[in-house]
C-alpha positions as CSV (number, residue, x, y, z in Angstrom):
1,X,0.0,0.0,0.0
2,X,1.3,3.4,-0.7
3,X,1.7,6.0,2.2
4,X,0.6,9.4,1.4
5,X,3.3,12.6,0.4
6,X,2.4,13.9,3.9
7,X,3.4,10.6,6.2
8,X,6.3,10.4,4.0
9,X,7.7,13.9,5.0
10,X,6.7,13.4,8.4
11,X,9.0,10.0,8.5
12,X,12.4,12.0,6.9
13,X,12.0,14.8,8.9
14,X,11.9,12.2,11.9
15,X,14.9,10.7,10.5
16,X,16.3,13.7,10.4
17,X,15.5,14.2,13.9
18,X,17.3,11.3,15.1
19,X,19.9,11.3,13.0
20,X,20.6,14.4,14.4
21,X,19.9,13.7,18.2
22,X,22.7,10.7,17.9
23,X,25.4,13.0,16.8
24,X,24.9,15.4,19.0
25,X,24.4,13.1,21.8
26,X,28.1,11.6,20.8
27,X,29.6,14.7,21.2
28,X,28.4,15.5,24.4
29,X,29.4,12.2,25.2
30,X,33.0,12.7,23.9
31,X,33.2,16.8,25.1
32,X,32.2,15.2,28.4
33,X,35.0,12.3,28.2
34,X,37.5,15.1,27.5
35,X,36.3,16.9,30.4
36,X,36.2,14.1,33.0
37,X,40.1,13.4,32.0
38,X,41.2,17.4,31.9
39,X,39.8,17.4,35.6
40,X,41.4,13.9,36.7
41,X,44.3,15.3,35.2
42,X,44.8,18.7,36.6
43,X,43.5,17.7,40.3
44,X,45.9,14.5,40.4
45,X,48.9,16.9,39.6
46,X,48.2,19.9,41.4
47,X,50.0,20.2,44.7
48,X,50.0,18.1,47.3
49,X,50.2,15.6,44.5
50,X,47.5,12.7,43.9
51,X,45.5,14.1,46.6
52,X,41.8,15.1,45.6
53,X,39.0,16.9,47.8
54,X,36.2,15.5,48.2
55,X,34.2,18.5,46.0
56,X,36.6,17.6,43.2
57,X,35.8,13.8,44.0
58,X,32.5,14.2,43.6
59,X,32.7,16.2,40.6
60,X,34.3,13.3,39.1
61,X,31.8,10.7,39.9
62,X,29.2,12.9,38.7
63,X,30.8,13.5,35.2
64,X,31.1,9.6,35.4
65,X,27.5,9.4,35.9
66,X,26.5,11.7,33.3
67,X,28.3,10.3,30.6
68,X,27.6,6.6,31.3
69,X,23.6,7.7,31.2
70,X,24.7,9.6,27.9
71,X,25.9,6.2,26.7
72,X,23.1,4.5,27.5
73,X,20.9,6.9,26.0
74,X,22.5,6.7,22.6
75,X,22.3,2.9,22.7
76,X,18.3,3.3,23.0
77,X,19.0,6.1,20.2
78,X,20.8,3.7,17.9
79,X,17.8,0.9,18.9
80,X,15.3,3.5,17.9
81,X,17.3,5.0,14.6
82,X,17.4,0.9,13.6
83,X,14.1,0.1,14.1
84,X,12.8,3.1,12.0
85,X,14.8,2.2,9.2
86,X,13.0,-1.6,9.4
């Protein structure tokens, strides 16, 4: 059966949609990364050496946190993008 114009511009604009969700969710995911390892990085050399507070602890777990739910979330992105295209 043949969809109508209207459902069919509806479904690439929703690709487009998702398509463009994903990336962006990738590069918070990777800006994120980036920052998680400048902080690490500066804390863990900063004088006295390989000590951390426990603000800047915390403000490493929560980065953690955020981007493992940011992976997670593109997974069910990826799910959703290869479902559509089915």
């Amino acid at each position: 059966m043949k969809r109508p114009t209207m459902l069919k511009i509806v479904d690439s604009i929703e690709k487009f949609i998702i398509h463009a969700l994903i990336i962006m969710m990738l590069a918070a995911i990777l800006l994120g990364t980036i920052e998680l390892g400048r902080v690490l990085i500066l804390e863990i050399f900063a004088p006295p050496l390989f000590l951390l507070d426990v603000t800047r602890l915390f403000e490493g777990f929560g980065l953690v946190l955020v981007i493992l739910i940011g992976v997670e979330l593109h997974e069910g992105d990826e799910d959703v993008s290869h479902r559509r295209q089915n």
